[in-house]
C-alpha positions as CSV (number, residue, x, y, z in Angstrom):
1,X,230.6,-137.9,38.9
2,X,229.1,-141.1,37.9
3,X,228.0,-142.2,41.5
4,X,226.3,-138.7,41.2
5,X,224.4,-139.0,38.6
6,X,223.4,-142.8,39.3
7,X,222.3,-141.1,42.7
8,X,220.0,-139.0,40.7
9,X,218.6,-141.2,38.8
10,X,218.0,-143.2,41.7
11,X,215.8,-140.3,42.9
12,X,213.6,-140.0,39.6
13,X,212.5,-143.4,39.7
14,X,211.0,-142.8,42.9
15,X,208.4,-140.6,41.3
16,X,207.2,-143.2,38.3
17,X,203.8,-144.3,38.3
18,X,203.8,-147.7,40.1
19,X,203.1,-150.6,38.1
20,X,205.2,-150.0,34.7
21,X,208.7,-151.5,35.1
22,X,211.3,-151.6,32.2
23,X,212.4,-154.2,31.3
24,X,214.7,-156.9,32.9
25,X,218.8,-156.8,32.7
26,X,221.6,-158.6,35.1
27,X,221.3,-158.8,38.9
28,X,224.5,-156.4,39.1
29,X,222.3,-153.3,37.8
30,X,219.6,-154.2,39.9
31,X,219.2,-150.2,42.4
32,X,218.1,-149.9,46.3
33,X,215.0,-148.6,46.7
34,X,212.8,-147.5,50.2
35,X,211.0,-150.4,51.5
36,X,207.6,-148.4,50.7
37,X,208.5,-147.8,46.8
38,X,208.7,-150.8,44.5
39,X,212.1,-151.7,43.5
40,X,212.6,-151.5,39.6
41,X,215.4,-153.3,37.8
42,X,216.8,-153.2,35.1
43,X,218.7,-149.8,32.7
44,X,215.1,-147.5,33.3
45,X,215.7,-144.1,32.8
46,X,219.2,-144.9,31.6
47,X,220.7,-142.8,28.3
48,X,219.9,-144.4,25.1
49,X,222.2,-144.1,22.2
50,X,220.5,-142.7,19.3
51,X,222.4,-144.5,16.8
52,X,221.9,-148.4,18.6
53,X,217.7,-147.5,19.0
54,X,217.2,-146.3,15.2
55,X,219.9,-147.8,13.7
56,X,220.9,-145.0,11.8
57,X,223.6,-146.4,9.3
58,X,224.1,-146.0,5.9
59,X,221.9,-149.0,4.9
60,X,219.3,-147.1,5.9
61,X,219.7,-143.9,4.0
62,X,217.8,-145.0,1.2
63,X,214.9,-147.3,0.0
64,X,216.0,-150.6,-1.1
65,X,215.0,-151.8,-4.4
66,X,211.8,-154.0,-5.5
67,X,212.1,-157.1,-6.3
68,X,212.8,-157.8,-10.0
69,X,210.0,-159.2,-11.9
70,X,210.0,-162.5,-12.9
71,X,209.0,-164.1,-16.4
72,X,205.9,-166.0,-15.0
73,X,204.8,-162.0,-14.3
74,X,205.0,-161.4,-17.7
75,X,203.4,-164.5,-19.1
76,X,200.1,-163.9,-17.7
77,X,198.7,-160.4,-18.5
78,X,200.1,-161.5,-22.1
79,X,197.9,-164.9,-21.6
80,X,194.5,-162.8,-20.6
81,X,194.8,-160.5,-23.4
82,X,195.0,-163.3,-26.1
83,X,191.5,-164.5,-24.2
84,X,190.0,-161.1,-24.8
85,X,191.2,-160.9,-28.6
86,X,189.5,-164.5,-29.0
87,X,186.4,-163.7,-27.7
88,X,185.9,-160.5,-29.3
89,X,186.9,-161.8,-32.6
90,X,186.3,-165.5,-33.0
91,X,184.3,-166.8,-30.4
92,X,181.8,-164.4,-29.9
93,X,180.5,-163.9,-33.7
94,X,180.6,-167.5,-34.2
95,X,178.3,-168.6,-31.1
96,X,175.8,-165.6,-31.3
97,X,174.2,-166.6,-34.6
98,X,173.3,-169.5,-33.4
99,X,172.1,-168.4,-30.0
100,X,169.7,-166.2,-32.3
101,X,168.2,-169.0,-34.1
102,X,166.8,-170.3,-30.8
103,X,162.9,-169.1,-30.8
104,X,163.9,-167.9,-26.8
105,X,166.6,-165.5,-27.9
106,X,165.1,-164.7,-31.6
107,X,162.2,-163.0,-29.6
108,X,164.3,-160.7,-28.0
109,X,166.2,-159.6,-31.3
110,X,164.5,-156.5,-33.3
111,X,163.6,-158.2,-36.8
112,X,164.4,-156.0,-40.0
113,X,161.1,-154.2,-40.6
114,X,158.9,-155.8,-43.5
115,X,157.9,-153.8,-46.6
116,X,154.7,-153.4,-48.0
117,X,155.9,-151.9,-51.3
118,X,158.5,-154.5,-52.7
119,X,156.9,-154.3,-56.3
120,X,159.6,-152.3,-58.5
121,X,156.4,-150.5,-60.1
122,X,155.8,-149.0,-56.6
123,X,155.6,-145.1,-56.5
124,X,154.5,-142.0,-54.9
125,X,153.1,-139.0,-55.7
126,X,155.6,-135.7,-54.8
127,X,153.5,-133.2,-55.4
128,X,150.8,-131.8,-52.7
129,X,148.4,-133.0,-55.6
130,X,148.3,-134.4,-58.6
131,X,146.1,-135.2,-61.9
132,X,144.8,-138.6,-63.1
133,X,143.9,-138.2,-66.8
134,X,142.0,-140.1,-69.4
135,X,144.9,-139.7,-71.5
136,X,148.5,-139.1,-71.5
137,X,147.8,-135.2,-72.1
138,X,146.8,-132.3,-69.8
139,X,144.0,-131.4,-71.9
140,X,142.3,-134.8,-71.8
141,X,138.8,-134.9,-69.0
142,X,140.4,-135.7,-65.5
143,X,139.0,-138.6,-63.2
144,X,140.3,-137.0,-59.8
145,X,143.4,-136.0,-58.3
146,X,146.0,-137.7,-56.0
147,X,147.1,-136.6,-52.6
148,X,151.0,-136.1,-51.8
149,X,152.3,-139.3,-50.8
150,X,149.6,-141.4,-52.2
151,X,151.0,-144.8,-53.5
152,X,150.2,-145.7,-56.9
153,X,151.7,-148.3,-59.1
154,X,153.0,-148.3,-62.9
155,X,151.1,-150.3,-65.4
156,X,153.4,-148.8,-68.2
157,X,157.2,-149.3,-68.6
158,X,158.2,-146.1,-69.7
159,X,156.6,-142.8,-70.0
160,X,153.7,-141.6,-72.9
161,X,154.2,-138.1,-73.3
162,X,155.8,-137.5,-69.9
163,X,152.8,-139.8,-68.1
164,X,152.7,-143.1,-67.1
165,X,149.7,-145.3,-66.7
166,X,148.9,-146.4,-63.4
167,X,146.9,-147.7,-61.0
168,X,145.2,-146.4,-57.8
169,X,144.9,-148.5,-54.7
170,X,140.8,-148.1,-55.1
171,X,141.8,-149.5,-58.5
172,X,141.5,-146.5,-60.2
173,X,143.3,-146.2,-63.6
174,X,144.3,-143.2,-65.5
175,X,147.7,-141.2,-66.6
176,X,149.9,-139.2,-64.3
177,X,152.5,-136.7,-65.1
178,X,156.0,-138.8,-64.5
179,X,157.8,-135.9,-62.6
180,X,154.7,-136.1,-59.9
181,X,156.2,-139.5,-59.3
182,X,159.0,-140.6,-57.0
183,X,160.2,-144.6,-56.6
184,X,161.2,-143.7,-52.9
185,X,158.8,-145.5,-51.1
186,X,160.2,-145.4,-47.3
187,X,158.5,-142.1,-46.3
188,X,155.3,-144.2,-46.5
189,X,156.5,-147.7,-45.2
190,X,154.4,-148.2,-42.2
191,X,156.8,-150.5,-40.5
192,X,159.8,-147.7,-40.4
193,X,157.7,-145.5,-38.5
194,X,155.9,-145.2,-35.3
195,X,152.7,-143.3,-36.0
196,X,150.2,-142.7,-39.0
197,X,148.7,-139.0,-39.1
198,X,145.9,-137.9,-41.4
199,X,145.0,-134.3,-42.3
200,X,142.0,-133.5,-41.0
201,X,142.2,-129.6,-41.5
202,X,141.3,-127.9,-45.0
203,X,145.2,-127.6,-45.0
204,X,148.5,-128.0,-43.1
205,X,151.9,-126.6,-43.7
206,X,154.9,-128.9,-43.5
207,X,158.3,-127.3,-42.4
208,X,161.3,-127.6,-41.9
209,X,162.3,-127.2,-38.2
210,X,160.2,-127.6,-35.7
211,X,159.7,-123.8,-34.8
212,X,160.9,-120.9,-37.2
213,X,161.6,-123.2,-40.0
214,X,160.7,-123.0,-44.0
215,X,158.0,-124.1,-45.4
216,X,158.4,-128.0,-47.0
217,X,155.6,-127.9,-48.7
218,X,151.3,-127.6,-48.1
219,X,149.5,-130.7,-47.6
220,X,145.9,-131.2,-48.1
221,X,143.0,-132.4,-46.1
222,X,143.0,-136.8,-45.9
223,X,146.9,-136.8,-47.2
224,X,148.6,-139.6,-44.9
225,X,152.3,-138.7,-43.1
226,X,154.3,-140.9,-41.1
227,X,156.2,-139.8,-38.2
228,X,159.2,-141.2,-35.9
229,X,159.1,-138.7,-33.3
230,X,156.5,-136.4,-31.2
231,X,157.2,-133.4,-29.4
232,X,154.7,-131.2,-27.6
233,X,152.6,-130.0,-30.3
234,X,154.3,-131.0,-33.0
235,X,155.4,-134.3,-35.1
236,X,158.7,-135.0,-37.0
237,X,157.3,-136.8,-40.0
238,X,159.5,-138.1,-43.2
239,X,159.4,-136.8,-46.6
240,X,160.0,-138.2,-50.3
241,X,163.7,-138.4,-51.1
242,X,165.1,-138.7,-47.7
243,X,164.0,-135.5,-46.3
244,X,162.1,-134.9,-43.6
245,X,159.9,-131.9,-41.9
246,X,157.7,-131.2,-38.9
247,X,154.4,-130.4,-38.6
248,X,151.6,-129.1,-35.8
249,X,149.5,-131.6,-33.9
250,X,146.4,-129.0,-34.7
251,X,144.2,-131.0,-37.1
252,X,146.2,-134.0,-37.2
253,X,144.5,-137.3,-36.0
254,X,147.2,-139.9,-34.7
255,X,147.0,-143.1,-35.2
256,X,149.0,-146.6,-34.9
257,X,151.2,-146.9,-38.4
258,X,147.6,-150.2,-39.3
259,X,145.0,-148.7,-38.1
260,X,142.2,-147.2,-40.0
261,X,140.5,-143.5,-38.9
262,X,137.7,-144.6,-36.9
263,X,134.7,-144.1,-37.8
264,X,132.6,-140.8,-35.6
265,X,129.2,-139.3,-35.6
266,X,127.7,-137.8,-38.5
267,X,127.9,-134.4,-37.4
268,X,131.9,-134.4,-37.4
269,X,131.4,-135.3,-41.4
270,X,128.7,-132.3,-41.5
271,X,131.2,-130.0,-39.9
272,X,134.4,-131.3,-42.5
273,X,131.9,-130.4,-45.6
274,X,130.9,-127.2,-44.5
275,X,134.9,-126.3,-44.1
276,X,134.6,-125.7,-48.4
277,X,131.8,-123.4,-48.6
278,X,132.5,-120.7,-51.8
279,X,135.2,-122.7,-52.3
280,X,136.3,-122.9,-55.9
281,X,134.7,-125.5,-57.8
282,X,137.3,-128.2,-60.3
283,X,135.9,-130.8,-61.9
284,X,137.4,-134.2,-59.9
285,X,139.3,-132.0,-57.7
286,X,139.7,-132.7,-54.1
287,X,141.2,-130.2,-52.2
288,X,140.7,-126.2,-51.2
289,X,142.7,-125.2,-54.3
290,X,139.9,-126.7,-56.2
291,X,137.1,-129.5,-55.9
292,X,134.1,-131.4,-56.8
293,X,131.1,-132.3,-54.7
294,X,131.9,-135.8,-55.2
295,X,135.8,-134.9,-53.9
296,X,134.5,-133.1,-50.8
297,X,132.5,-136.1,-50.5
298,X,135.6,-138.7,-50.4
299,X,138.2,-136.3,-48.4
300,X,135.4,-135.2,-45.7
301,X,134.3,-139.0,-45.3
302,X,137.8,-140.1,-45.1
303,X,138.9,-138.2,-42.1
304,X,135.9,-138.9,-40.5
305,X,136.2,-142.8,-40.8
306,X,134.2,-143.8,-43.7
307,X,135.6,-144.8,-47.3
308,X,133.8,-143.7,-50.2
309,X,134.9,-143.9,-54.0
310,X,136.2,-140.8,-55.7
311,X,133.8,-140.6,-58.5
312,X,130.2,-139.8,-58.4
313,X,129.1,-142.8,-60.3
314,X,130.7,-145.1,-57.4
315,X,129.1,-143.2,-54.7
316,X,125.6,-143.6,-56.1
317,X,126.1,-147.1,-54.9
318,X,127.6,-146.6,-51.6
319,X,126.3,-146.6,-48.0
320,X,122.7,-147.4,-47.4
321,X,119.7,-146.6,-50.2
322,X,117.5,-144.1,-48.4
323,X,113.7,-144.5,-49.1
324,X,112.4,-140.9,-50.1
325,X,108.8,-140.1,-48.5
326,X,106.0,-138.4,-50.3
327,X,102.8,-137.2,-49.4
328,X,100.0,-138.5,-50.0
329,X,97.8,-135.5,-50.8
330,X,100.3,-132.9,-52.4
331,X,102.8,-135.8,-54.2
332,X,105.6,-133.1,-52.7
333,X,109.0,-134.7,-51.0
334,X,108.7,-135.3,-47.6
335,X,112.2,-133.0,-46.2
336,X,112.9,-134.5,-43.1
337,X,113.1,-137.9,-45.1
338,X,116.6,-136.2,-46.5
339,X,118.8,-135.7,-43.1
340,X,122.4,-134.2,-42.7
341,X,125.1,-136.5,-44.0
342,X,123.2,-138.0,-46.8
343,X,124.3,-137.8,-50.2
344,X,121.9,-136.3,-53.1
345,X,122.3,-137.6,-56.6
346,X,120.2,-135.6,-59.4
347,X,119.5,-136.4,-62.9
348,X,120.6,-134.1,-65.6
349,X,118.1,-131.3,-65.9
350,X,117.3,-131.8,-69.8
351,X,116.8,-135.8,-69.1
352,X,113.8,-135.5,-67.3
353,X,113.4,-139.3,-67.5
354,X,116.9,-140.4,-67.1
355,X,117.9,-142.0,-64.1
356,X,122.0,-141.6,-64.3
357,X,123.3,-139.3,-61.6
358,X,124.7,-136.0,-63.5
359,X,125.6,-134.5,-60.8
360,X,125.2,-134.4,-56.7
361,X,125.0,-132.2,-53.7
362,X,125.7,-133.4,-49.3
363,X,122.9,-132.8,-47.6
364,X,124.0,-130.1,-44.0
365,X,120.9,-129.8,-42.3
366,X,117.4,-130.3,-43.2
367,X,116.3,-129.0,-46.5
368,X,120.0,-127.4,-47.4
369,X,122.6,-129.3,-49.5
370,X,126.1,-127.8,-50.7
371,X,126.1,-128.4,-54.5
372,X,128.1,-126.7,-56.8
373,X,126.6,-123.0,-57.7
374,X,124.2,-122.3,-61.0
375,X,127.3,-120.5,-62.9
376,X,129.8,-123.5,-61.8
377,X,132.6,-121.8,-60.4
378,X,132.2,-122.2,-56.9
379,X,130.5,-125.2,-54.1
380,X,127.0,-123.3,-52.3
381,X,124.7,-123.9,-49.8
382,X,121.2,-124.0,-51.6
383,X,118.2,-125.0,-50.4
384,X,115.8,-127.7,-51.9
385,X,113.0,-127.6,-49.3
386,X,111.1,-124.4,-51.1
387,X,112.3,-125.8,-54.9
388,X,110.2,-128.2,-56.6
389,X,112.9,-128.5,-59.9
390,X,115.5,-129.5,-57.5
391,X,113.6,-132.1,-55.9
392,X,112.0,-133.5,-58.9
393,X,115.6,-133.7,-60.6
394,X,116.4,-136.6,-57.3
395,X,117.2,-140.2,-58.8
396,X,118.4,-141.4,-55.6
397,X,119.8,-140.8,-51.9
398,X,122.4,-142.9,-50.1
399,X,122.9,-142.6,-46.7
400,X,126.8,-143.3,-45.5
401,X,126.6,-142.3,-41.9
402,X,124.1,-144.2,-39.5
């Protein structure tokens, strides 16, 4: 049976592709072939024992073990971590302050923002408004009013009467109710802000989200906010005491947290007066709850880029004197030498020789001036052009807009 099957065998190889051959064994195993067919030697095609090929003992019947680790494995992670605890917490905060004091890295590094209200008698008015007397008492003549957020600064200690003395930055000086005060000063540091924004509407609500929120409080026209943050149409701006509030880009002029309004035509400071018309009248009041001429003066000017004094005495000597023309024939005022924008003092009407302003009006277009009315309750347009009285009743004009 075995010369058989070697027989057989013999046969298959005689149908292999030519050109492969197994490999080589002993001469003795070495098969007869045709002279045509190639002769292969070697065990090709011979009956392989599974267990010799693949090795299929016991050693093999599972996966040896790693190799242990050794201590040097050990030692090393151990040594890198040290490195990273001594650079996060010795090296690195020692050699950083002194990279800082080089001008090349310094410039890099944020400084802390520098105040402008360091003096301990710093403060701020809280309220959307607020009086300054001629004495410590609500009854006493007022001078003019504050604006929310206006800076002042205490020339008394401690209270009179609930007020303290102070001092206006246009060196104003009068009494003002202590609880209108606050000593928080960072809701008006420029240097923790980004942008400046002035009132330039008769009014503007403050609130306290950004849509459907309360209302923070009412701010008046010229009253100075600073903001952090803009959104479309609205501003996030900070309040006294921490709190903050958001309010509509709408008659807001923005501005760098320095810069002053700039100064615009004439007509805008026409169009800013004429806002108050049969508005209440308050002696030294500045806003639409109640004001003077000489307060819709300063407020309209203001927002409009021109600085004028709060009280009509200082105005008579502001801007440019304006030459009044008469003629020659009649001795009447010449009206077109009065144009919009100019500022009309008159004498007191039972002082016909006095020339002290008593009282003024803002000229809105030729031959009409807002004044306040005859009965003194409310600011009117009235015209001087048809009334001799009026006009002879002029001590000066002064002209603040070119």
């Amino acid at each position: 049976m075995k010369r058989f099957r070697k027989w057989f065998r013999s046969i298959g190889r005689l149908f292999h592709p030519p050109g492969i051959r197994p490999s080589k064994t002993d001469e003795s195993e070495q098969i007869y072939v045709p002279d045509k067919v190639a002769r292969l030697d070697g065990k090709f095609g011979a009956a392989q024992n599974l267990e010799e090929v693949w090795s299929l003992d016991e050693s093999d019947t599972h996966v040896s073990g790693g190799k242990k680790k050794g201590l040097s494995q050990i030692i090393l992670p151990s040594v890198i971590f040290l490195v990273i605890v001594a650079l996060l917490f010795w090296i690195l905060p020692t050699l950083i302050p002194k990279l800082i004091e080089t001008p090349e890295i310094a410039m890099y590094i944020s400084p802390e923002a520098e105040r402008v209200y360091t003096d301990p008698a710093d403060r701020l008015v809280i309220r959307y408004v607020t009086n300054l007397m001629t004495e410590p008492d609500v009854r006493s003549d007022r001078i003019t009013q504050l604006l929310f957020n206006e800076p002042v600064r205490l020339l008394s200690a401690s209270p009179t009467e609930g007020f303290y003395l102070v001092r206006t930055t246009d060196e104003l000086e009068g009494f003002v109710l202590a609880k209108d005060l606050s000593d928080e000063m960072d809701a008006i540091e420029p240097n923790l802000h980004v942008y400046k924004l002035i009132v330039s509407d008769v009014s503007k609500n403050v609130m306290s989200h950004a849509s459907n929120g309360t209302l923070e409080i009412e701010v008046m026209m010229n009253t100075v906010l600073y903001s952090d943050e803009k959104r479309d149409g609205v501003y996030h701006i900070a309040l006294p005491g921490g709190k903050d509030g958001w309010i509509g880009s709408s008659g807001v002029i923005e501005l760098s947290v320095h810069d002053p309004v700039e100064k615009v035509g004439v007509r805008y400071f026409v169009s800013s007066v004429l806002s108050f018309v049969n508005m209440t009248h308050l002696s030294g009041g500045i806003t639409k709850r109640g004001l003077s001429v000489e307060g819709l003066a300063y407020i309209s000017a203001a927002v409009n880029g021109v600085q004028l004094p709060r009280v009509l005495e200082d105005q008579f000597l502001s801007g440019q004197e304006v030459d009044l023309g008469y003629d020659e024939i009649t001795g009447e005022l010449i009206i077109s030498s009065i144009v919009p924008g100019d500022l009309v003092f008159f004498r007191h009407p039972l002082q016909k020789d006095s020339v002290i302003p008593y009282e003024m009006g803002i000229c809105t277009e030729n031959g009409m001036l807002i004044m306040v009315s005859r009965s003194k309750t409310t600011l009117r347009l009235t015209s001087f052009a048809e009334n001799r009285v009026l006009q002879d009743r002029i001590v000066g004009v002064r002209r603040i807009f070119e």
